[in-house]
Each structure stands twice: as C-alpha cells, then as structure tokens.
C-alpha positions, 0 to 999 in steps of 0.5 A: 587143748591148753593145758588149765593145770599150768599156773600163771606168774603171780607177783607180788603186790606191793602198794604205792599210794598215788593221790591227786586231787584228793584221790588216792589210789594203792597201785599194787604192780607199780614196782614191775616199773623197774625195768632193770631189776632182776625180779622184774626180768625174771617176772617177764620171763616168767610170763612168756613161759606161762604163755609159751605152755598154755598155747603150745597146743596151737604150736601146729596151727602156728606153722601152718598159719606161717607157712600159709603166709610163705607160700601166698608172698613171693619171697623174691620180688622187686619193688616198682622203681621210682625215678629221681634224678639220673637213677632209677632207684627200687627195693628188692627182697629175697627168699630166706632173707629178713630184710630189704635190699636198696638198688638202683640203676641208669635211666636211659636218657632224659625222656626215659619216665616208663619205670623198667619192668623188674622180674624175680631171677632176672638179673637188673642192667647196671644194677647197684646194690646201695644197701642189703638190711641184712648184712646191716643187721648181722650181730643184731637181735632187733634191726630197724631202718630210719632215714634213707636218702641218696643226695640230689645229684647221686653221690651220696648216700645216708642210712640210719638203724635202730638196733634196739627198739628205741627209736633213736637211730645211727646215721651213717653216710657212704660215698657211692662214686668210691664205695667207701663209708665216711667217718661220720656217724651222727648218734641219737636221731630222728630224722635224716636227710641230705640238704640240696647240695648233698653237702651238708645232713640235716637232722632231729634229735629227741628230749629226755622225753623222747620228744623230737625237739632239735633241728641240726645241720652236720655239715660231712667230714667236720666233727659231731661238735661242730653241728649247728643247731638250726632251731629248738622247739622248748614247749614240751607240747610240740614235736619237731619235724622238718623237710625240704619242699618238692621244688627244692627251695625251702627247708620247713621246720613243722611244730605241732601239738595235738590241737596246734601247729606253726611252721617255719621256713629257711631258704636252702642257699642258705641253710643257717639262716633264721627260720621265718614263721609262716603263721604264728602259732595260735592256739587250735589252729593247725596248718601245713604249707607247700610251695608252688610257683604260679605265673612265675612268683612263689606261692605258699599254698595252706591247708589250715583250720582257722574257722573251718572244721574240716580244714581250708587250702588258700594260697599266700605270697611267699614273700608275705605270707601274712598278706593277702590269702586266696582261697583256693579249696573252701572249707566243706562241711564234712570234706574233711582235707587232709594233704596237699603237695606241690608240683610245677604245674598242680598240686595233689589233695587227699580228702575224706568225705562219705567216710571214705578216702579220695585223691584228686588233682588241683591245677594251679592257676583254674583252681579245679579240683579232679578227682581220680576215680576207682570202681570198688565200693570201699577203696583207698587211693592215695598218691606216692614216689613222685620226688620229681618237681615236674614229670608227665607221670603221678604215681598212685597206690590203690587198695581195698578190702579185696584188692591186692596193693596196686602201683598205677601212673596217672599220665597227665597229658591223657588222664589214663591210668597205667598200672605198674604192678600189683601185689602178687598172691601166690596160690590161686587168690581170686578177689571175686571170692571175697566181699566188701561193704559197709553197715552202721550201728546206732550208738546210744546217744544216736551216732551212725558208727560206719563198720566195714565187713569183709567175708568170703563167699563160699561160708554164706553172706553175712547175716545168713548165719551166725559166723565167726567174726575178728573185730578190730577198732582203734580210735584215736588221734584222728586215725582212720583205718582204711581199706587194705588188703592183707595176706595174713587175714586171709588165714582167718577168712579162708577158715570163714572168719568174717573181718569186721573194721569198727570205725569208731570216734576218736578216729577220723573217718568222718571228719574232724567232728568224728576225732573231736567227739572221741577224745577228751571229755568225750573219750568214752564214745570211743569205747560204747561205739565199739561195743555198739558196733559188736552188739550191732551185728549180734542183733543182724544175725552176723555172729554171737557172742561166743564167735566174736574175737575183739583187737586192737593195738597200742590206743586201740589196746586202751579201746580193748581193755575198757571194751573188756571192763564195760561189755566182757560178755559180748566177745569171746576174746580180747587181743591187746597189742601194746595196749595203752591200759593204764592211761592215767598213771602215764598221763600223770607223770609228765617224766615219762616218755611224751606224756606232755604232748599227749595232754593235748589227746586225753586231757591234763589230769595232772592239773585237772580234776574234771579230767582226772576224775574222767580218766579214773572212770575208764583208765582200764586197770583201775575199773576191772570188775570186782568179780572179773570171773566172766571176763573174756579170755585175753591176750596182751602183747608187748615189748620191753624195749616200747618208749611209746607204751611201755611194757609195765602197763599190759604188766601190771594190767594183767596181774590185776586181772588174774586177782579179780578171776578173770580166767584165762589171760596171758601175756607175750613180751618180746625181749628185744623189741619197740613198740611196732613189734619185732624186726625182720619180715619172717620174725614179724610173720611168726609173730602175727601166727602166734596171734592169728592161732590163738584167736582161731582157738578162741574161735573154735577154728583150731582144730 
C-alpha cells in the first residue's frame, strides 16, 4: 500500500498578473519558470522524493515489470542490413549495452540484393564496426544520436550527439579508409547530411526559438567561419528542412508552417546556387515534390492540397514547374494521400482511407495505382530503407495490434512478398492469443469516433465483463496512431488489461477533415471525443469507471489534463507525459521556444481574443474544478531539459491540483532528459516500468 501519511512539496504561491484582451489572470506558480534557480531545483527534487516515497511499494512491480520486458527482447540482435552502395550497412545490439552499434560489410558483387542473414553470436565477414553509441556516450548522463550518414562512395562517415537533451546536436566527421576522426566539428544543428560528392556537409541550425531556420553548407577540413549560408527562412512561422532526392539530383529546401508549405530546389553540381521555388507559398496550401524521370525527361512529381482536401499528386516539368500539371492521382474524398517517393521506374504512395493506413506502387508512365495487400483487420504498412534509385527489391515494414514488427521485400518482377525478419518475442509469444478490432463512439454532435480494442483471450472478450482498460488518445497535428505492436503492453495485457486506442479529432485517422475539426476553434472535439470513447465502452459493458486508466503524452498530455477537468469521474487515473497543461500561458509568449509557428495548431491568442477566450476555456491549468476533491488520481512525467514542453507547466499544473483537493497527484522529473524521455534502451525500459506499475496499481492489479 502507498504510504498517504507522506506530505507532498507545497510551493509557494506567488502571484504574477497576466492580462490580455481585457483579461487578467494571477498565475500563482509562474515563479517555478526560473529553471535555474536553487529553490526551483530543490523544488523538483523535492517532488521525485515525494513520488519515489509514495510508489515505493510498487519498487517489486517495477522489477518484474522491467524484467518482463528483458526476458521478451533478444538483447543481442541484428537489424536486416539495408544495401547502399558497395556495403551492406545494419545495426547491432548487445546484451548489458544501452545503445546501437553502426556495422557494415562488402556486398558480393554487382547483383548481390538478397540481404545476408545475421545471426546473434555469429560473428559477420568483413564486419566494420562504423560507430558503438555506447562508447559515444561514455561521461554522459543523457546520449542521443541525430544525423547519421555515410558519403555515397563510402569513405566518409558523419554522426551527430545530444548529450543533454536539447536537440542541438554536434556533427562529427570521420575517414573510413584511414579510421581517423577529421578535425571538424560542426556545433548546434539539426540536421546533417553529406552532399553527393562526399565532399561537402550540409546542415540546419535553429533561432533563439529553437526554430530550424538556416540552411548551410561546410565544406570538410576548412573552417566553421567559412560555411555558406545556402538559404534562411525569416518568417518565424516556418521550419526548415531540407534533403537530397533519391536520384541524387537535387537538394530540396522544405518550409512549412502548420497550414502552409513552399519548396525550393538547388541542382547538386552545384550546391551554392540560388534555390529555385517550386510553387510560391500561398496561404493553406501545402505540398511536397520528389523528382522522377519518365521517357527520359525530368519530372516533378506533387503531392498538393490546392482545392483538394485530402491532397492530389500531379506531375510537373522540372524545367517549369509552374507549366502545365498532370494529374496523375486525383483527389478523393476521404483518400487522404500522405507521401509519395520516386524510384527509376515507379513511385511509392502511402495513404489513408476507412481510418486505415495503406501502401501502394505508382508506375510512372500508366499511372496505376497497386496496392499491397495484408490479411490483418488493422494493420499498418508502410515502406522503409530503399536508398537505392533502382533495385529489383522494395523493402517494407508491417505491423499490427498483435503482430511483432515484420521486415518484408516486395520483389518487382513477380509481386511476392519475402519476409526478411520479424520482431522476435522471446517467451513463448503467440499472436492467435490476442485480438484486435475496431468499435465507434457517438460523439455529441453525431461524430463516428473509431476505438481500437486490443485484449488477449484467456480473460474473456471485451464485453462479457467488465475489465481493466489502459485508454490512450492523443490528437493533435493530424497525427494518427496506427496499429504496432509492443512488448511492453503486454505486461498489462497478460494481467487482463484491455488496450484501448481513442482515435479522436484533431489527429488524422480519418482524413484531413478529422485534423481540421479538432484543432483550433474546434479543439474542444478533441477532448469530448475521448471521453465519449470512455463513456463508450462503459455503456458496452467493456469496463467502469473505477478499471479505466487514461494516457497520453506531450499534446496527448493537453487531452489528459482537460479530460481530467470536464469527465474526473469516468476514470480512475490519469497519466500525462510531458503534458502540454498550460497551453495559453506558452501560446501567449511568442519568446518561447516555438510558440510562433504553433499559432498555425491552437490559434494566436496573443492578437486574438476569440481565441484567447477559446483557450482560456479548456487551457488545463486555468479550468481545475474549485472543489477538485473527486479528481482522478494523476500522474505527470516530465524533463528539465524538454524545449518542446517545458517542465514548469506539468510544474505548476500539479501544485494548482494539489490546492484544489485533488487527492493524489504525483509528478516524475527526469534531471537529465529532453522531451522524448530519458536515454539509453535499459533506462527507457525502467522508466516505462515505473509507469506501467503505477497504472496497474491504479487498476488493482498490483498485488
């Protein structure tokens, strides 16, 4: 049993007024803002004490929860190598270790495109080791690896490391021929990549705002002063990006807003010369281009919103892109078309329709569309590591709800499906023992709200009784959360945790219609379609109140803390992860880490009162009930180091909480982290134990 007795951290409350639009608000908590402060520190400290004390009767849980995990991973394991080049390059992991290891060896000739099958404990032929992560994080509490890339004719090598969590990485470079690191050392980037000849490394860096707004080239062995800038974004409601194209011709510079996109093209022979825009920017209309080559001439293949909802794919003339466009995958209602890439002789296309993903092949020159088919009621396809511009094999990944991660090959000339590898589950792991389907809420303005169910047989279907159920929503940024599978769910489903997945507005499943009517001055679908979802499978007998626990992370940690304000009796807990709970104190302060470019998401309330007022509505921290007394009990995780959420609002979230009565809430803040958790695969384990225990604890399944 939690020892009660144990007194939480109480700060001080120390009002600073905020008044926009006529409205003033007295934030007691934004003095835990001073990230440097020693009170602050201490504070913090202070509640991981106060959280370490109150869970430390699930300490056993978290073992056996962590060593569940251990013994279902094959801790020494090879990836399937991907071929580019003359080298077969594959990643490796080893028992005890934290990190990946980077290897490759020869192919054996020209024709040689059947991937070597790597065994654990069989030593490789002509294995080199390019770069052990864990060597590269040693005097490091926190390790994260950025850009890795290896120049095109494989002498080069460049890598880049966050040893703190900011997400400003160091690139470094190293000779493969000779083994010996260059003296270059590019600080503060983003991306990273080698430019074709291998000569050059081309990279972004971020504004004051952690924006990616700069476009450079370095060229190796001449000093950091001497870069070039090859192009700088100065609307602070763009990011840059940028990439080579498959057929190695042209460097694309991408901006993009939430609503808007533009992009630019520079011939690699020459890498300095001015971009040349594709499509002017105009104002909610996004698109992406790839380039192809059909019957011999360059091609600009697009995929584009421009009067169509769910997007259209048309094929332009390199030579004018602003010329003539042939259509080439007409726009669908509710054929949402996310992604398309070029190859030499067809293009690939992933899609979503029926709330589901697909994958499919596009022959440049008939314009047909063939779809790759899987037996799996929900499922997700997708295609990965093909950075060859022609090869008689496509590599794909497959997964579902139940179905270990899967490597497969599509070869071209026949259609078949080779699998390559699969995910192995140590143990004993069937899939025929678990179930999958799909079920729909009614939202109250009428809304079909699709909810995955994932269960495993042996504790009954769902709906013969009421279960234990682990529901997690998220919704925002037209982000959808497909099928995968997990090896750390089934901790809680082998205890007869039903897993639930609330597909709500403001993500993607739908179509481009599900994101527009969840974000915005619609946002508040987001947050009654998850509780429609839990009220849902209340009402089909699937569980109650007191057996549901409610998560999601970062945006999903926004949908947890209004989840928690407008419905605390439908779940019995609440787990936030990097929660994003005071959305309108960040979204008011354009000085914050990309608070600008999120005005496109949520709304400018800086300038806009309909939206200040609409956000003050639902902005987790300012709505807390009065009399929180009947709040679930909560659990907020967070980082010191997070730049994208920073850790003063679950802060300052959680004293408000504990001031309104709200029970028991506890908060976890890693000292040593970003906004994607702590580093290193064991420490990432540990961590999702601690939570997994505490949400079986919630559950009753502690004991």
């Amino acid at each position: 049993m939690s020892d009660s007795s144990i007194r939480p951290p109480v700060a001080d409350r120390r009002p600073v007024t905020r008044t926009h639009h006529g409205d003033s608000f007295a934030d007691p908590y934004e003095w835990l803002r001073a990230k440097e402060d020693a009170e602050v520190v201490a504070h913090l400290e202070a509640e991981n004490a106060y959280a370490d004390a109150r869970t430390a009767h699930l300490a056993g849980l978290r073992e056996q929860v962590f060593q569940e995990v251990r013994s279902r991973t094959l801790e020494t394991d090879l990836s399937v190598p991907t071929r580019r080049g003359d080298w077969w390059y594959y990643g490796r992991t080893q028992e005890g270790a934290q990190y990946g290891i980077q290897c490759r060896t020869a192919i054996a000739g020209p024709d040689d495109w059947t991937p070597p099958v790597l065994e654990a404990g069989v030593a490789v032929p002509g294995e080199q080791i390019l770069l052990d992560g864990n060597v590269e994080a040693e005097g490091h509490e926190f390790f994260s690896m950025g850009a890795f890339d290896v120049s095109d004719d494989g002498t080069r090598m460049l890598w880049s490391a966050d040893v703190v969590g900011s997400e400003l990485y160091s690139v470094h470079l190293r000779d493969l021929v000779s083994g010996e690191r260059f003296d270059d050392v590019i600080e503060n980037t983003g991306q990273a990549f080698f430019t074709p000849d291998g000569r050059s490394v081309i990279y972004t860096t971020r504004d004051e705002a952690w924006r990616p707004d700069t476009l450079w080239l370095h060229r190796i062995g001449e000093p950091a002063d001497a870069d070039v800038r090859l192009f700088h974004e100065p609307d602070e409601r763009f990011w840059l990006g940028a990439g080579v194209t498959r057929s190695r011709k042209y460097l694309v510079i991408g901006l993009g807003s939430k609503v808007t996109s533009e992009e630019l093209l520079i011939e690699l022979a020459d890498p300095t010369a001015a971009p040349q825009v594709v499509w002017p920017r105009r104002d909610g209309v996004e698109y992406s281009v790839d380039h192809a080559v059909v019957d011999g001439e360059d091609r600009l293949l697009i995929l584009h919103n421009d009067g169509a909802l769910d997007f259209e794919l048309v094929s332009v003339p390199a030579s004018d892109p602003q010329g003539e466009r042939r259509v080439l995958l007409p726009h669908t209602p509710g054929r949402r078309l996310l992604d398309v890439d070029c190859f030499r002789d067809f293009a690939t296309v992933e899609y979503r329709a029926d709330g589901m993903p697909h994958a499919a092949l596009l022959d440049h020159r008939s314009a047909e569309l063939d779809v790759v088919a899987f037996d799996e009621p929900l499922y997700e396809a997708y295609f990965s590591g093909n950075p060859e511009w022609h090869a008689p094999f496509l590599r794909m990944g497959c997964t579902s709800f139940v179905t270990p991660s899967t490597v497969l090959e599509l070869e071209l000339a026949t259609g078949e499906k080779h699998v390559r590898k699969q995910q192995p589950v140590l143990g004993g792991y069937d899939p025929a023992d678990y179930g999958q389907r799909r079920v729909w809420a009614t939202a109250p303005d009428g809304a079909q709200v699709p909810i995955s169910l994932v269960w495993k047989h042996s504790f009954g279907e769902p709906g013969a009784q009421a279960r234990p159920v682990h529901l997690y929503g998220y919704g925002s940024y037209e982000h959808s959360i497909d099928p995968g599978f997990s090896t750390m769910r089934l901790s809680m489903m082998d205890r007869g945790v039903i897993f639930a997945v609330a597909h709500v507005r403001g993500g993607g499943e739908m179509g481009r219609h599900w994101y527009e009517d969840g974000k915005e001055l619609h946002k508040r679908n987001t947050f009654t379609d998850f509780v429609a979802c839990g009220e849902h499978l209340v009402r089909a007998g699937i569980t109650i109140p007191q057996l549901m626990v409610a998560e999601g992370g970062s945006a999903g940690g926004l949908l947890m803390g209004a989840v928690a304000n407008l419905a605390p009796e439908l779940f019995a807990g609440v787990l936030a992860g990097v929660p994003f709970v005071d959305a309108l104190t960040s979204i008011l302060d354009p000085s914050l880490p990309l608070t600008v470019v999120e005005w496109d998401e949520w709304g400018d309330p800086l300038h806009d009162p309909e939206v200040y007022a609409y956000m003050k509505g639902y902005t987790p921290y300012e709505n807390i009930a009065a009399d929180a007394s009947a709040y679930p009990r909560i659990l907020a995780m967070t980082s010191l180091n997070d730049t994208r959420v920073l850790y003063v609002e679950p802060a300052k979230w959680v004293q408000a909480l504990r001031h309104a009565g709200a029970p028991d809430v506890l908060m976890k803040c890693e000292m040593s982290a970003g906004h994607g958790g702590v580093s290193g695969r064991y420490n990432a384990w540990r961590e999702r134990a601690f939570e997994i225990a505490w949400m079986l604890d919630v559950l009753g399944l502690a004991g």
